[in-house]
N, C-alpha and C positions, 0 to 999 in steps of 0.2 A: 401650379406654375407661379414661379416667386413673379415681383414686380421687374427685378433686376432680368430674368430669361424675358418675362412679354417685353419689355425695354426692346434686347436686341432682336428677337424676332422683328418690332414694328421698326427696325433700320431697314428692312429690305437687304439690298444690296449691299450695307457697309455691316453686315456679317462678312465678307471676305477679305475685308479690311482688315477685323478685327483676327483674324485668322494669322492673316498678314505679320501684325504685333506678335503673335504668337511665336511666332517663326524664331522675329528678330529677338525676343526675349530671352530663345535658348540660346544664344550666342552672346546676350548680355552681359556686359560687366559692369562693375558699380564704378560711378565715374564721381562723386563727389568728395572731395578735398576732406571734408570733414568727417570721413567714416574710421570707426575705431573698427581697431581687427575685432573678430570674436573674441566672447567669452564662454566657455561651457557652463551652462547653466546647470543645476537639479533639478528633473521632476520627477513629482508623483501623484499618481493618477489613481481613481477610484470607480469601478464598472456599476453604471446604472443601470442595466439591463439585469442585474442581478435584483433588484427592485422591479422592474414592470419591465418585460420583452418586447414589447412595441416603442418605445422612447428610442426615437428615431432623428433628433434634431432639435437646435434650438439657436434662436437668434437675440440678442441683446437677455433681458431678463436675469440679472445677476447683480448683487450691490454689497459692496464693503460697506456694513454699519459701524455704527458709531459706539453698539457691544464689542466690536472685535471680531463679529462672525460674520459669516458669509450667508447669504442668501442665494437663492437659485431657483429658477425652473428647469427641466430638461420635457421635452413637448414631444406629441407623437401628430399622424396621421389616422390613426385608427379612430373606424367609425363605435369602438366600444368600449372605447377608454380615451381618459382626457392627461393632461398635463400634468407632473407631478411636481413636487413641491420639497425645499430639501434647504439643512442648514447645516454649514460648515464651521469649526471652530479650529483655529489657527494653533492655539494653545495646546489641546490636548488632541489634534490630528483628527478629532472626530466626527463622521458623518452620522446626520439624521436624518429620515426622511419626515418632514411634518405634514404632506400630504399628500395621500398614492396619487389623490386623483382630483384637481379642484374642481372638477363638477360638480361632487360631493359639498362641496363649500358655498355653491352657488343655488342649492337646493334641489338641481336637476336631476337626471338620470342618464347615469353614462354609458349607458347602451342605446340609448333611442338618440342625446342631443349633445353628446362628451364636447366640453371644453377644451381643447385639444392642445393648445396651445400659451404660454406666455411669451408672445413677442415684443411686449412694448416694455422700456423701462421699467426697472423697477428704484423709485422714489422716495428716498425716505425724508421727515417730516414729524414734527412733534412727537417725537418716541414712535411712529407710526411707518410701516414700510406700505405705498400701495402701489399695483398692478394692472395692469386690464390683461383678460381673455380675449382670445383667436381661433375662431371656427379653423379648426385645425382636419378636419374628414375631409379625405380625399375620393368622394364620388360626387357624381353628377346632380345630384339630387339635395344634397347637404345645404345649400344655400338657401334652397326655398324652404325648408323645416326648420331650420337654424334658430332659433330662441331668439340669442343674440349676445354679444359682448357685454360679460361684468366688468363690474371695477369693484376691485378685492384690496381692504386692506389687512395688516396683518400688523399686532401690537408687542412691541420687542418688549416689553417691563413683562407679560404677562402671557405670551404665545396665543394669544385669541385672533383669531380671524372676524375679518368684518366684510358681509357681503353687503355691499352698493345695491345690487342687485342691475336687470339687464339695465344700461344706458337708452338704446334705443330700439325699438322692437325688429329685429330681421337683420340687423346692422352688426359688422364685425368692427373692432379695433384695430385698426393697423397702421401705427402701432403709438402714437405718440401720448404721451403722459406729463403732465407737469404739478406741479403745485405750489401754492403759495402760502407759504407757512402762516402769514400771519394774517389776511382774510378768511384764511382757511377753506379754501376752496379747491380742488380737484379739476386741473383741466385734461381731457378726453378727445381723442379724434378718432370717427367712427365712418365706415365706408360700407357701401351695398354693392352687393355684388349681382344682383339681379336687375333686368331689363328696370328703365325708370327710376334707378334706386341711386344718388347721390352721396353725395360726403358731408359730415357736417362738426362742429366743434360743440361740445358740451360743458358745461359748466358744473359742478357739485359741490354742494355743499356737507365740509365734513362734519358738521354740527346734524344737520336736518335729514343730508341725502336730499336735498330737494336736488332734482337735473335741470338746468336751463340750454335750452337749443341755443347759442349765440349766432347761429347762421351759415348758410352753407360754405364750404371751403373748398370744394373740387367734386369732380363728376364722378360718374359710376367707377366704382374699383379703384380710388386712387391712393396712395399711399403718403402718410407722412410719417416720418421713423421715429423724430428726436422731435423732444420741443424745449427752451431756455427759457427759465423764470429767472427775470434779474430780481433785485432786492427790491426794488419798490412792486414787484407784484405783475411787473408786465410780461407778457409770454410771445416768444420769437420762434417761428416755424416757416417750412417750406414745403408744398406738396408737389408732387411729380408731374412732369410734362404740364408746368407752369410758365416754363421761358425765365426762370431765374425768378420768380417774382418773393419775395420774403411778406410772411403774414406778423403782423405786430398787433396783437389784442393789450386793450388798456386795460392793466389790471381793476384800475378804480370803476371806470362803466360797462366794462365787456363788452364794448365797442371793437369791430375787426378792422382794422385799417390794410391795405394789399398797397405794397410797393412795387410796383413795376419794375423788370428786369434789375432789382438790388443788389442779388448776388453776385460777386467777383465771377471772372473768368472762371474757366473748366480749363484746368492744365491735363494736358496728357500723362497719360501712366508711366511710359519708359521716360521721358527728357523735359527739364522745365521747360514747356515751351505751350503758349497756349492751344488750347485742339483747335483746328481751322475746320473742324465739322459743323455745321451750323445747326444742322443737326442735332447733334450730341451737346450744344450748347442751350437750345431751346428747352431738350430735358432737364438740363441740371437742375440741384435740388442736393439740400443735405443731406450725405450716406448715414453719416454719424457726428454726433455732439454731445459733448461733457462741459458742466462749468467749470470754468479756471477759478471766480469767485462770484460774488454778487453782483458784476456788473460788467464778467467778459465771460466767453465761452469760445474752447476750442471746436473745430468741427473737420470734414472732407466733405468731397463732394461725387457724386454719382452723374452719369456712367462712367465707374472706370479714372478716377479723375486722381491726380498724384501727389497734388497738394496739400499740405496743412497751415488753414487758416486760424486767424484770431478774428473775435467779434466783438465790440465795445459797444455795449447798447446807450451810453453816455456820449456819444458823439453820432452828428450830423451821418446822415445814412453812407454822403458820398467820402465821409472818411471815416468808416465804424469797423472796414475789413482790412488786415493785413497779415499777407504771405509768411508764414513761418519755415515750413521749410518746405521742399521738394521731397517725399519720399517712397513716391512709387507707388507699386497698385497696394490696396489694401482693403479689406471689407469688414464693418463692423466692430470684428474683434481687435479695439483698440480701447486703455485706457488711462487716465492720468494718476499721476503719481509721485511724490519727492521731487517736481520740477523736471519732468520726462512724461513722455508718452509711450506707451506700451502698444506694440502690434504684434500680426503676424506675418511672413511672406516668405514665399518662395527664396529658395537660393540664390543668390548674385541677383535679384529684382527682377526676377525669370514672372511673369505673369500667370495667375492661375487664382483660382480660389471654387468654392464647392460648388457650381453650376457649370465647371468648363463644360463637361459632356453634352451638357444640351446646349451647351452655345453653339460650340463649335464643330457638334457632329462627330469630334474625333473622340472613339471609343479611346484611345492611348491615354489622351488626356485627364479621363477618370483615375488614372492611376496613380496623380500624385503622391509622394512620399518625400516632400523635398522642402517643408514649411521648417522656417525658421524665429525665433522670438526676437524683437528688435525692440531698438528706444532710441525715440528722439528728444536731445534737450531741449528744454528751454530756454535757455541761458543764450545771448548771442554774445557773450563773451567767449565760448568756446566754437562758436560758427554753428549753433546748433549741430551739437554734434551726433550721428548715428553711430548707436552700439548694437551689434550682431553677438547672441548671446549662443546661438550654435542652431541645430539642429535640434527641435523640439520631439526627443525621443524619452517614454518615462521609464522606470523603475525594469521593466520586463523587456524593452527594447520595440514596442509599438511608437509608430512615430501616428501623427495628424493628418485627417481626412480634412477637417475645417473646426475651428474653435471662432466660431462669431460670435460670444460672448466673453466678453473678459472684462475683469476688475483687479485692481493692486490696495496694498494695505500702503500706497502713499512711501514702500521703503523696499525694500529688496524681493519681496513677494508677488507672485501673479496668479491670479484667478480665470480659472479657463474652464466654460462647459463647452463639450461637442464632439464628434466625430472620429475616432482614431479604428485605424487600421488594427483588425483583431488579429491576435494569436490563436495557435493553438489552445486550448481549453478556454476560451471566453465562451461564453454565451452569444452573445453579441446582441444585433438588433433585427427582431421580426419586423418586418415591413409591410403594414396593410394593403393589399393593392384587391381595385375592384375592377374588373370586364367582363360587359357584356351581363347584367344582372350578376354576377357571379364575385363572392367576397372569397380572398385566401390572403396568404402570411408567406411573405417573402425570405428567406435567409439571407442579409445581406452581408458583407462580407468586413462590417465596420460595426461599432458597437459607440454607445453613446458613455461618456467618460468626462467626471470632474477632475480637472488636474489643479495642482500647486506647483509653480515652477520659482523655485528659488534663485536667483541672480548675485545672493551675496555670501555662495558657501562656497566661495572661492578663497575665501579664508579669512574673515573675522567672524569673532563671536562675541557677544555681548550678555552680560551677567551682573544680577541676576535675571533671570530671561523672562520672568513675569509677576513681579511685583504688585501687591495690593497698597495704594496710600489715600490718607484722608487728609482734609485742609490743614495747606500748609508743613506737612510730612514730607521728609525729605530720604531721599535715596541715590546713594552712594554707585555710578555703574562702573565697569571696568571693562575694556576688548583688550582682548587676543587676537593679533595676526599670526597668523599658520606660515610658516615659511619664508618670512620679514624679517631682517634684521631692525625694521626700521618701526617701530612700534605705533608710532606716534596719529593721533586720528585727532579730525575733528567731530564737535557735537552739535546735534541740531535735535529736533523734536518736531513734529506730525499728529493731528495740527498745533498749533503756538498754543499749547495751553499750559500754564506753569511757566517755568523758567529752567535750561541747566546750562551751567558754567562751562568753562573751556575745559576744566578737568574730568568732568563731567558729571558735577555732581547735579544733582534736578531735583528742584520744590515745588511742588504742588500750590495749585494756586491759595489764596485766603478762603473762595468760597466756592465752592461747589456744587450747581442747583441741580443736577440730573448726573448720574452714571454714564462714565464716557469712559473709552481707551484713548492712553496716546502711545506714538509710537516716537521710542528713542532711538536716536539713529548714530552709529560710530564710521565715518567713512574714510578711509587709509589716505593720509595726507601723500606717502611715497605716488599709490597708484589708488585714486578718485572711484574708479571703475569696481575697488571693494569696497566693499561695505556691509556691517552686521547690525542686526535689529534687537530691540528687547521691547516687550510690550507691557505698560502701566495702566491697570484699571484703578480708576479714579472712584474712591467711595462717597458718594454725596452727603453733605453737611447737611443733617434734619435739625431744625432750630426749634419743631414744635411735634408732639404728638396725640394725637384725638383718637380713643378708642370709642367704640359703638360695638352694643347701642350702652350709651350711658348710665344707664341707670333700668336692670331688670330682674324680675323675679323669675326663679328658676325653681322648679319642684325637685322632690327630693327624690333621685334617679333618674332627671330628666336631663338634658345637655342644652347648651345654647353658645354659638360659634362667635365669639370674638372677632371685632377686624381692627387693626390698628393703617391709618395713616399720616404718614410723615408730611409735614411743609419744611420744604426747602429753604436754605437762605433766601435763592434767587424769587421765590414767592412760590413756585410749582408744587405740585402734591401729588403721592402715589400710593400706593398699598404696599406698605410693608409688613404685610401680616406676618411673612414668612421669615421677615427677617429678626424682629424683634425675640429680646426673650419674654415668654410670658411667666405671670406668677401671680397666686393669691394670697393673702394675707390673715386668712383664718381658715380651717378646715372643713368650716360649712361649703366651702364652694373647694373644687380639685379644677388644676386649670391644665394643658398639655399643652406640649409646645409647638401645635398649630393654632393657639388660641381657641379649641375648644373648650368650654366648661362643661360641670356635671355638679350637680346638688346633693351634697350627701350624708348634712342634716340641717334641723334647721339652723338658721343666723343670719346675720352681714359680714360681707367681706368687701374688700378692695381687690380689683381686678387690675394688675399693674403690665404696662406694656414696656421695654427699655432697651434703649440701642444706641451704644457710643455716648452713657453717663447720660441720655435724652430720655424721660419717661414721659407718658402718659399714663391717666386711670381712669377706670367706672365703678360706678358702686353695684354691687349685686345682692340679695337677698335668696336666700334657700329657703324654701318655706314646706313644710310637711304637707303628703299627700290629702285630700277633704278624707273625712272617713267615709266609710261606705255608705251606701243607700240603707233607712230602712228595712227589715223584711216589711212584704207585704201583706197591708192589713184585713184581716180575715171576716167575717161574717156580711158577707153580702145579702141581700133579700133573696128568698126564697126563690129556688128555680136559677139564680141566675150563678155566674162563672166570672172568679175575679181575670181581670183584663189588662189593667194597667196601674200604678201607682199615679198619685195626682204630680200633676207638671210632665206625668211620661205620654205616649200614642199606645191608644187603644188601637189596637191593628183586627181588623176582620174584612170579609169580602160581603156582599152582598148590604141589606137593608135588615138590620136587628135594632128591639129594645137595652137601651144603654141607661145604667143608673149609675148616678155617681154620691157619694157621700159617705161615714161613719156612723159608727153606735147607733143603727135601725134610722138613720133621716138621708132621704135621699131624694134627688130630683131625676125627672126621668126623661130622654127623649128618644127618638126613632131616626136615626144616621143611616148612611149609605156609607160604605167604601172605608172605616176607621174614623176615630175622631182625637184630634188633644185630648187630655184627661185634665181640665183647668175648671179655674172659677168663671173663666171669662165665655167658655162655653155652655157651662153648666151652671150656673149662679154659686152661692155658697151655702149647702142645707146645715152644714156646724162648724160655725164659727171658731174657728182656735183648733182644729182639730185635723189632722191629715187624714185624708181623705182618699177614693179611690174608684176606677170603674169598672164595672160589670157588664156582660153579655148576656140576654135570654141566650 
């Protein structure tokens, strides 16, 4: 049971209420001034069950990096598998899955303690994307054996995962995540779901993994979804059935300071108007939050609440919230992007999201098929205005069960894991379900799906569509409207990095300390509501290159692996092994173009590294193999049995006479178990002479 179903079960009686709205929602129409008609959007969707048959759902956990690709979990309930792991690439349409199963990742074993889940953000940071786990097993028992929630990072330059390891012994995540990039710290909020077992906020360190407890933050089983790191390091959160209260940790001492009833009003879901529940105002609590920048964050608010705020962590508590817009019921799946915010909902602002049936009792309700894709501006030059982009149905004609994960590339693009109503030939999604001791697999009738829903192939396009530039490189773009007599666009770029003109040409900046996208954007001057994207990966200025190891000796048919790393203008460093070319400079060494080497006679060479007119070197040496040992030297004393060459191990079992020495002079003693064949054991019976040991 989510937080949001015990929510309304502990109303008691204003479950009838909420019914009530139900009612009135099918009869709703959209009443504000500022709504743009629809637009038909494109989607297309991609079947995770084709990947693992139990991925059964998933809540937040998705992030537009700053490579261009997509990140994701899609999460199950099954007690024998945990949460999979998956990356999307814009460019070339391509899914990956980077791992079936992150229990796997966490060191565990996904049949006895599967990680089941990524519910909390996922955060990205210093080239680094990181996560927490969610006891995701749906039986009675699951809580008291629970290991407990990692915190998982994962490194974009280089696809490596890094496990934190568990946070707090028995404790799940649910679900908040923050970080501050430049302490470098990992904030966590961790809940117990067993008798006596509380909530509490963690601190890590992404240098050490040291965890520090900062102190409790709410009681058994409580949820906080979202947390907001401003730029100076401090982190803003809300936990459930707090009374509105806002938690503000200082980033400099991890000090938690609790503000008393902070948060704004809880507007009602169908009509701006505050909820006069008192109730449902005691719960409130952040649904969901995204930064706008360093130092505002958008958000909504829970149960059910219809509002979108802003938050200024630079102003006075009692003026830091302001009303953006009204826009209905909405859960989760919301996100920001080119000065809009991306959701989902129901048709004409009809109420519903993936829990009706157990809200509400009514089996009908399960049966939504009526979820649509919206955005609201941000601009209040245009009265923040709502765009309806249609009926979110993809490629085959399946429409949406629930997408409560979403992300946008910030331009005409949206990013969706979740829920959609199967066809014919899916797979779809096995459901673990356990009663009465008894474990089976449900068929349910929805399958678990990454979608892409495009919003601006409504008719521009923009060329070339994916450009490579280095500092200061400049590239020429051009749109196409479909169906326009009236050609003319403006240009903008996501985020402001470079510069392009009103014709829209675009330069790359002078310095470039790390690999980034940006995304150029052509939006139809006639009609605003088009608009086409092209995306620019930006190749980082290396100003130095350091190969290692510096300076070695390699034998002849031996190999020895190269690594070269670049420094950035901006001062940063990476491994560019893969990227550079390599090459040697004399035949004694052969070098390939992963930077390994091989000896293949003897000499020196120069081992050269070079990327974009930028070299580095080492010196290497190929030296020919020792020659051989030796044969061993013959005439031992009478009776005995040569054993060993001097400097080798005499090997025997038991207690035997052992002589060692040459040309008839030997020394003798009585050994157990083998012995060195040395002078340091045996003295030295001839001088200058190699020497050797015997067995009686």
């Amino acid at each position: 049971m989510g937080i949001l179903d015990k929510m309304i079960q502990d109303q008691g009686t204003e479950g009838s209420r909420l019914c009530v709205r139900l009612c009135i929602a099918a009869v709703l129409l959209l009443f504000c001034s500022s709504f743009v008609a629809a637009q038909q959007q494109s989607v297309q969707s991609y079947a995770l069950n084709n990947y693992a048959r139990t991925l059964d759902g998933q809540w937040e956990g998705i992030r537009y990096a700053s490579d261009g690709d997509v990140y994701f979990g899609s999460s199950t309930h099954d007690a024998h598998h945990g949460a999979a792991f998956f990356k999307y690439d814009p460019r070339t349409k391509q899914l990956t899955m980077l791992s079936d199963d992150i229990t796997k990742i966490c060191g565990e074993d996904p049949l006895t303690n599967p990680q089941g889940k990524l519910h909390s953000d996922i955060v990205e940071a210093n080239g680094w994307l990181y996560m927490s786990t969610y006891l995701g097993v749906d039986n009675p028992i699951a809580s008291i054996t629970y290991t407990g929630s990692h915190v998982i990072g994962y490194e974009l330059a280089t696809g490596n995962f890094r496990d934190f390891g568990v946070v707090y012994p028995n404790y799940t995540s649910y679900s908040g995540i923050g970080v501050d990039s430049v302490r470098r710290y990992i904030y966590v909020f961790v809940t117990g779901e067993n008798p006596g077992q509380v909530s509490y906020l963690f601190r890590i360190s992404m240098d050490t993994g040291e965890k520090i407890n900062l102190g409790q933050v709410g009681g058994t089983y409580s949820a906080s979804l979202w947390f907001f790191v401003d730029k100076r390091g401090d982190v803003w959160f809300s936990v459930y059935y707090q009374n509105g209260d806002l938690k503000h940790v200082h980033g400099d001492t991890g000090q938690i300071d609790t503000i008393p009833n902070a948060l704004p009003p809880l507007y009602l879901w169908n009509q701006e108007q505050v909820d006069p529940n008192l109730s449902n105002q005691s719960y409130r609590s952040i649904g969901w939050m995204q930064p706008l920048d360093g130092d505002r964050a958008l958000f909504t608010m829970d149960p059910d609440g219809g509002m979108l705020y802003m938050f200024d962590s630079t102003k006075p508590i009692g003026q830091a919230f302001t009303n953006i817009k009204h826009i209905g019921p909405n859960e989760l799946g919301l996100a920001i992007g080119n000065n809009r915010v991306f959701y989902y909902q129901r048709a004409n602002r009809a109420y519903g999201h993936q829990s009706d049936q157990i809200i509400t009792g009514d089996p009908s309700s399960g049966n939504i098929r009526d979820f649509h894709l919206l955005s609201v501006s941000l601009d209040p030059a245009d009265g923040y205005a709502i765009t309806d982009y249609g009926l979110l149905q993809d490629q085959d004609g399946r429409v949406v069960f629930r997408v409560p994960s979403m992300m946008t590339d910030g331009a005409n693009r949206v990013f969706m894991t979740g829920d959609w109503w199967t066809i014919p030939g899916d797979l779809g999604t096995l459901r673990y379900n356990y009663s009465n001791g008894v474990e089976s697999y449900v068929q349910l009738p929805r399958g678990e799906f990454f979608a892409v829903a495009d919003v601006g192939t409504s008719g521009v396009s923009v060329t070339p569509p994916n450009p490579t530039l280095g500092q200061s490189q400049m590239q020429q773009f051009t749109a196409t409207l479909q169906n326009s007599t009236d050609q003319s666009v403006s240009w903008s770029i996501n985020p402001p990095v470079g510069s392009i003109s009103t014709a829209g040409l675009y330069i790359a900046p002078t310095t470039i300390a790390t690999g980034q996208t940006v995304t150029v954007i052509a939006t139809s001057v006639a009609d605003p509501t088009k608009l086409g994207t092209a995306t620019i990966t930006l190749q980082p200025s290396v100003s130095t290159i350091a190969v290692t190891p510096s300076n070695s000796t390699i034998a002849v048919g031996a190999t020895q692996q190269f690594a070269a790393t670049g420094t950035y203008q901006g001062g940063s460093t990476q491994d560019i092994t893969a990227q550079v070319s390599w090459s040697s400079s004399t035949a004694a060494v052969t070098i390939d173009t992963s930077g390994l080497a091989k000896g293949q006679s003897g000499g020196n060479t120069t081992i050269t590294a070079a990327l974009n007119g930028v070299t580095g070197s080492a010196s290497a040496t190929a030296v020919a193999p020792p020659p051989p040992p030796p044969p061993p030297p013959s005439g031992g004393p009478t009776g005995y049995t040569f054993c060993a060459s001097e400097n080798g191990t005499c090997s025997f079992t038991g207690t035997t006479s052992v002589a060692y020495g040459a040309n008839g002079k030997f020394n003798y003693q009585t050994l157990t178990g083998g012995t060195p064949c040395t002078n340091a054991v045996f003295g030295d019976p001839d001088y200058g002479y190699t020497k050797a040991c015997y067995t009686q």
